[in-house]
C-alpha positions as CSV (number, residue, x, y, z in Angstrom):
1,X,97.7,216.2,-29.2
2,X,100.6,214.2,-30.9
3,X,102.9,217.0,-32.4
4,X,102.7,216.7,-36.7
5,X,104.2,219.9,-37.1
6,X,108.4,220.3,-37.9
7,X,108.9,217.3,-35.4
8,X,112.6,217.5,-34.1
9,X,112.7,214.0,-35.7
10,X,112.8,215.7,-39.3
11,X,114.7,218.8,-38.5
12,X,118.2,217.6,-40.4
13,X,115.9,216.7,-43.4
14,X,114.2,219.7,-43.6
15,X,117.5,221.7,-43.3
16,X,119.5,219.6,-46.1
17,X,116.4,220.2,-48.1
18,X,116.4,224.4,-47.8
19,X,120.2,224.2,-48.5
20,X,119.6,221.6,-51.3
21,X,116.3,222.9,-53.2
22,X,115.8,222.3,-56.8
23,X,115.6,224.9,-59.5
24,X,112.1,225.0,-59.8
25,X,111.2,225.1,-55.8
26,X,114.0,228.5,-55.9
27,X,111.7,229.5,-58.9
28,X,108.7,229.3,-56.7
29,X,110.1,230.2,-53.3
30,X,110.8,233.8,-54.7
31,X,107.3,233.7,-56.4
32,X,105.7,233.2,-52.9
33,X,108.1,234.1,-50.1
34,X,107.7,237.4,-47.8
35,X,103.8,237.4,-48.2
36,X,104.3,238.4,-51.8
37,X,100.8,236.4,-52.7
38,X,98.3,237.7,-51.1
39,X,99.9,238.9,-47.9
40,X,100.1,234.9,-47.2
41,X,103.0,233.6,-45.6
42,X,104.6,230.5,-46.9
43,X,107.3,227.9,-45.1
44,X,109.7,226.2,-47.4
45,X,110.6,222.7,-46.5
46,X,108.2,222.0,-43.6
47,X,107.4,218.6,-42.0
48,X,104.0,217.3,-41.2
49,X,103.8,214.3,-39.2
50,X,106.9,212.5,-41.3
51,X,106.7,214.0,-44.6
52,X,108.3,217.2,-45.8
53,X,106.3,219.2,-48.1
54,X,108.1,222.1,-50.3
55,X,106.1,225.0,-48.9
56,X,103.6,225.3,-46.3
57,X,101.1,228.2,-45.7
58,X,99.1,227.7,-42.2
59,X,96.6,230.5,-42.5
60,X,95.2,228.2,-45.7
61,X,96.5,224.8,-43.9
62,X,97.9,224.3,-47.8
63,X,100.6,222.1,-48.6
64,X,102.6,222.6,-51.7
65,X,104.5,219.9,-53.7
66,X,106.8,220.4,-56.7
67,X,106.7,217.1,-59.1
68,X,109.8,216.3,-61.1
69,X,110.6,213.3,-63.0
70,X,111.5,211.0,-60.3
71,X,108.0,211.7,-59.1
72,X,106.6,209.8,-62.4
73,X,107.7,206.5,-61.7
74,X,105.5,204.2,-60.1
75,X,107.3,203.1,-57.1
76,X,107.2,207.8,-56.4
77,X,103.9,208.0,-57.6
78,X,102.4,205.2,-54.8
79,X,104.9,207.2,-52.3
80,X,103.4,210.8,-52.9
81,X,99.6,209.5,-53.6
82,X,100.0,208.0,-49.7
83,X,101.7,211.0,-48.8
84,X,98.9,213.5,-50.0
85,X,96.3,211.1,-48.2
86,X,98.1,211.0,-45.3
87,X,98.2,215.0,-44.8
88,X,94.8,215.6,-46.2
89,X,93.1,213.1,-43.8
90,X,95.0,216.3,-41.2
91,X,93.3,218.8,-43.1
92,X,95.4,219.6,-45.1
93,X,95.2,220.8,-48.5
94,X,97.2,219.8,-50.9
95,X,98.4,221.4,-54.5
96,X,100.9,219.7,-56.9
97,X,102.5,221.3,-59.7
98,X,104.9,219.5,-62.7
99,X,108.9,221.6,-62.8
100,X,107.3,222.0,-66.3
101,X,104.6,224.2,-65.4
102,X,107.3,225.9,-62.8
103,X,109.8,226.5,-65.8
104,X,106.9,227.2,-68.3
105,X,103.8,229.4,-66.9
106,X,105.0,230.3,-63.0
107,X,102.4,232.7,-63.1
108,X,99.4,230.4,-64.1
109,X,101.1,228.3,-60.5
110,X,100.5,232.1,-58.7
111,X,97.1,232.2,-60.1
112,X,96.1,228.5,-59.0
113,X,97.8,229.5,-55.7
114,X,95.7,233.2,-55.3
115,X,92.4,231.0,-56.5
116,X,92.4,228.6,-53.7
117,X,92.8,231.2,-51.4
118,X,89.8,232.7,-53.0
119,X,87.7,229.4,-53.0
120,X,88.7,228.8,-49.4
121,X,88.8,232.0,-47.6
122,X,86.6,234.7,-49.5
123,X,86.5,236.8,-46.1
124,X,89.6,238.1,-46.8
125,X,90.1,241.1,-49.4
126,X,91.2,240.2,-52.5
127,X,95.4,240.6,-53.6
C-alpha cells in the first residue's frame, strides 16, 4: 500500500507548521493533547497523503481542521472542500471548526469532539 501517512515529502511542512501554529490551534492543542479527551491521543500537524491537517487522532481515523478567515475566500474554500473529499474518500473523518468558535465556546469544540467519539465508537467507556 502507497504510504499517505506523514510522507517524508511533507516532513518540513509539517515541522514549520508545529513551530508556526496559530492562536487558536495552541488554544486547542492544550484542550486535546496528552489524551486529555477521552484518553484519545491527538497528533498536531500531521500529513495525509499531501495535505496537513491540524490534529489527527488514529484510534477515531478523525481529522481536525481549524478555519480562519483566509479559509472564507473562495479560491480557500474550493482548496479545503477538495481537501476534505480527498481524506474522507481514505476514511477519514473529518471536523472543521471557525477560530470564532475556538476563541468563543472551546468547550462546545470538546463536546463535538467527545460526541463523535460517542457516535463512532460506543464500545469504549464513556470520559
Amino acid at each position: 500500500m502507497t504510504e499517505i501517512f506523514n510522507k517524508k515529502s511533507e516532513k518540513s511542512k509539517r515541522i514549520n507548521l508545529r513551530k508556526n501554529m496559530t492562536q487558536y490551534e495552541k488554544i486547542l492543542w492544550e484542550k486535546i493533547r496528552n489524551k486529555q479527551i477521552s484518553n484519545l491521543r491527538f497528533r498536531r500537524q500531521y500529513s495525509i497523503d499531501k495535505y496537513v491537517v491540524d490534529f489527527f487522532c488514529p484510534q477515531l481515523k478523525l481529522a481536525i481542521k481549524i478555519d480562519g478567515k483566509v479559509h472564507l475566500k473562495n479560491h480557500s474554500k474550493q482548496y479545503d472542500d477538495v481537501r476534505q473529499n480527498e481524506i474522507e474518500s481514505l476514511g477519514i473523518n473529518f471536523l472543521r471548526f471557525s477560530n470564532s468558535l475556538i476563541r468563543n465556546d472551546i468547550y462546545s469544540v470538546i463536546e463535538t469532539i467527545k460526541d463523535f467519539k460517542k457516535r463512532n465508537n460506543p464500545s469504549n467507556s464513556p470520559s
